[in-house]
C-alpha positions, 0 to 999 in steps of 0.5 A: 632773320638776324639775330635780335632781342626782344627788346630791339624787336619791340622798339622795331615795330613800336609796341608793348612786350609782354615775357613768357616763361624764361624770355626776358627782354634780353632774350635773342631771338633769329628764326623765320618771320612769317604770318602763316602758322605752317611755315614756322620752325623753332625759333620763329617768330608769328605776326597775327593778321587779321583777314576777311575770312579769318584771323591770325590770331586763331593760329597763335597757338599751332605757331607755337606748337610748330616752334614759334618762340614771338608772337606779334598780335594786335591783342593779347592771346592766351597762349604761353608765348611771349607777345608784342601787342601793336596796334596793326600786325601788318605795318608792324611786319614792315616796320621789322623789314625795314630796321633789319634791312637797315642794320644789314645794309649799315653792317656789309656790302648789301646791295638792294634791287626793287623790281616793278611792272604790271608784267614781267616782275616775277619772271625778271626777278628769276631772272636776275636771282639766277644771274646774282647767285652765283656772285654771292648770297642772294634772297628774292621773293617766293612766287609772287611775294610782292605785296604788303606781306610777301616782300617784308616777309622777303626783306625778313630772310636777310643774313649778315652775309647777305650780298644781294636782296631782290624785291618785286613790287606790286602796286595794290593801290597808289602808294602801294609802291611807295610804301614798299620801296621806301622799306629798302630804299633800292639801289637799283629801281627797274621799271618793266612796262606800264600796261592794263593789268590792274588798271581797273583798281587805279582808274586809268593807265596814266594813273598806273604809270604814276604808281610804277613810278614810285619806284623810281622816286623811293630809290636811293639818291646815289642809286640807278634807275633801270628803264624799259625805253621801249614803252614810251611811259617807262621812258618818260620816267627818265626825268624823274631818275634824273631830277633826283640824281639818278643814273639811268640805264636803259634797255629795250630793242630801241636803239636809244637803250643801253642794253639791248636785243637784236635779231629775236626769234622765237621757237618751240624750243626757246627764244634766241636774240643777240644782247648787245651792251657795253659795246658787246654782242653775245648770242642768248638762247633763252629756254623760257617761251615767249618773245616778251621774256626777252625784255625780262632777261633785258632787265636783269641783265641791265640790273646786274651789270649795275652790280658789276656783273660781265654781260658773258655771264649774266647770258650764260647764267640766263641759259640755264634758266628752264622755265620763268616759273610754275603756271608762266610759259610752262611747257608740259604734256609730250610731243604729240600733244604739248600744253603751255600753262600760262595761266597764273596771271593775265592781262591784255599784254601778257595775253596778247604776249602769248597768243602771239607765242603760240602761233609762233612756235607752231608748226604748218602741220601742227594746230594752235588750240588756245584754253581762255578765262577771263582777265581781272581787274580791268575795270571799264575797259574790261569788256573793250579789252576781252573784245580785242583779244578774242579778235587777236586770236582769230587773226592769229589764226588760232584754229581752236578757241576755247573760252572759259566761264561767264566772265570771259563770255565776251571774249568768246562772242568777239572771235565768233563775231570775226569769223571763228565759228563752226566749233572753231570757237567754244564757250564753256561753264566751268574747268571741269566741262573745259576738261571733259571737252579738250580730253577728246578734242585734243590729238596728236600735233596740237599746241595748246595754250591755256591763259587767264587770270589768276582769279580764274583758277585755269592753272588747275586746268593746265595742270590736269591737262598736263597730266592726261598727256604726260 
């Protein structure tokens, strides 16, 4: 974090600043800015969050052991530190977000970039980080830090020599979004796709679509609004960007975008298409699996010619891209047998997305096997949606079917009720029967996707998978 005194910190998050030891309010502090008591360093500042299954606050005392010279709690702890007691940790960690972004932005050239979609945001914030560093100081999110916590935490690593701020944004509730964007006010909004995941939590697509365009609404009225125009609900959010002034800049296959992909072919060894943009066309040959990463790189190469990065070196930086990130289209095991560990998250699309791939990138003489659990918060069309993709994996030909847990039970039944059966399709209790089970089935030749969601915990699977044939 920039350096700040107490003082500024306290007025920051509006609370009550209670010294310790030789701290006065003049007292400068600079250090990480985190609620986890593992990651503090000297200098660092703790927020005490209170959770379902345990309280922050517990941990004040090994944060201060590790180094922490602030802590900002919801009451008073008795440990020597100093301590700013607001009434919620949580908001009180935006509230810092957002006036260090502000004093960033007031003091450089920093420019802000928000990213959302029920798929793609993480991989397309690699994505644009790799293309961004190399112009200038750039911070994005670890993992998947886009949440109430995740993207402050983010926001909270700005320097003064910050150049660029990459902020994925996922969507918890309505507002969510909202709140979030309206921390940093992006330059640049990019909208990737509006889909099933987590549609359960908001009551229907429509409503999803109204939370991912909260983006659109947060950005800066001088601002650019990049937009996926090849799902029509993204698109449609071009009306918003332009009654609030907004540029837009549109990417997709559709040849109304901006930006767009050409020629798309898929392969064991990567994705390769043609990019055209500003009246020119540059070959890609992405390494990261999957035709649907091609809208993720779609994006971020639109984001950065936003930022004034030539189209040639956005390409050329995304070919040095290995893998979108752990646990997505991660490529382990050995020639003879090769897994792909998707499983880090999963929706109808992204499942879909997958399936497809692998059938793809498998040879005539090779087998498609494919390891699924369960997709989550899906709400009513939970049982609907498992159905569909157990259909899609028979007519993908998918040769071995392996369904994971109780929860993806329906899955499995759909694919058997279209022809999948004489052990072409399993159902198995748990990871560790799914293991026992694929050590022996699986042989020389096969292309094995193991996909769920997180929840699920497949990932675990894919790895111990990896493992046995690395």
């Amino acid at each position: 974090m920039i350096a700040l005194t107490l003082a500024e910190i306290t007025a920051a998050v509006g609370g009550d600043l209670r010294v310790a030891g030789e701290h006065t309010a003049a007292t400068v502090v600079d250090g990480v800015v985190d609620t986890d008591s593992r990651n503090m360093v000297p200098g660092s500042i703790f927020v005490a969050k209170p959770g379902a299954e345990t309280d922050g606050h517990r941990f004040v005392g090994a944060a201060v052991e590790a180094g922490a010279a602030l802590a900002i709690v919801e009451h008073v702890v008795d440990v020597a530190v100093s301590q700013i007691i607001v009434p919620d940790a949580v908001a009180a960690l935006g509230a810092l977000a957002k006036d260090v972004v502000a004093r960033v932005r007031a003091g450089g050239d920093l420019r802000i970039v928000g990213i959302t979609g029920s798929n793609g945001k993480t991989t397309t914030k690699n994505f644009l980080a790799r293309i961004l560093e190399d112009e200038g100081e750039t911070v994005a999110p670890v993992n998947s830090f886009n949440n109430e916590v995740g993207a402050p935490v983010t926001m909270l690593r700005l320097t003064h020599s910050t150049r660029f701020l990459v902020s994925e944004f996922g969507a918890a509730a309505p507002g969510s979004i909202a709140h979030l964007a309206g921390l940093v006010e992006p330059d640049v909004a990019v909208v990737l796709m509006v889909g099933l995941a987590h549609a359960g939590g908001f009551g229907g697509i429509e409503e999803t679509a109204k939370a991912k365009a909260e983006l659109v609404a947060a950005a800066k009225t001088s601002g650019t609004a990049v937009l996926n125009i090849d799902d029509a609900r993204v698109a449609a959010m071009q009306q918003l960007a332009r009654d609030r002034g907004l540029r837009v800049v549109g990417f997709g296959q559709s040849s109304a975008a901006d930006v767009q992909a050409h020629d798309i072919v898929v392969t064991a060894s990567g994705t390769t298409c043609e990019i055209e943009a500003g009246g020119e066309r540059i070959p890609l040959h992405l390494r990261v699996l999957g035709a649907h990463h091609i809208t993720n790189a779609l994006a971020a190469i639109a984001a950065a010619g936003v930022l004034g990065v030539p189209l040639a070196d956005a390409v050329a930086r995304l070919e040095t891209v290995e893998i979108a990130e752990r646990w997505r289209m991660q490529p382990l095991g050995n020639d003879r047998v090769r897994i792909i560990n998707d499983a880090y998250n999963a929706s109808p699309d992204s499942m879909a997305a997958a399936l497809r791939t692998l059938a793809q990138i498998t040879a005539p003489e090779e087998r498609t096997v494919a390891v699924l659990g369960a997709m989550s918060e899906l709400g009513e069309a939970a049982g609907e949606e498992h159905d569909r993709i157990g259909l899609l994996a028979v007519r993908l030909n998918i040769q071995r079917i392996v369904v994971v847990g109780p929860e993806a039970r329906r899955l499995y039944l759909s694919a058997v009720g279209e022809g999948s059966w004489d052990s072409e399709a399993v159902h198995l209790p748990d990871q560790d029967a799914a293991f026992e089970y694929l050590r022996t089935e699986l042989r020389d030749g096969d292309r094995v996707l193991v996909k769920s969601s997180n929840s699920v915990g497949l990932r675990h699977l894919g790895d111990r998978l990896g493992e046995l044939f690395s």
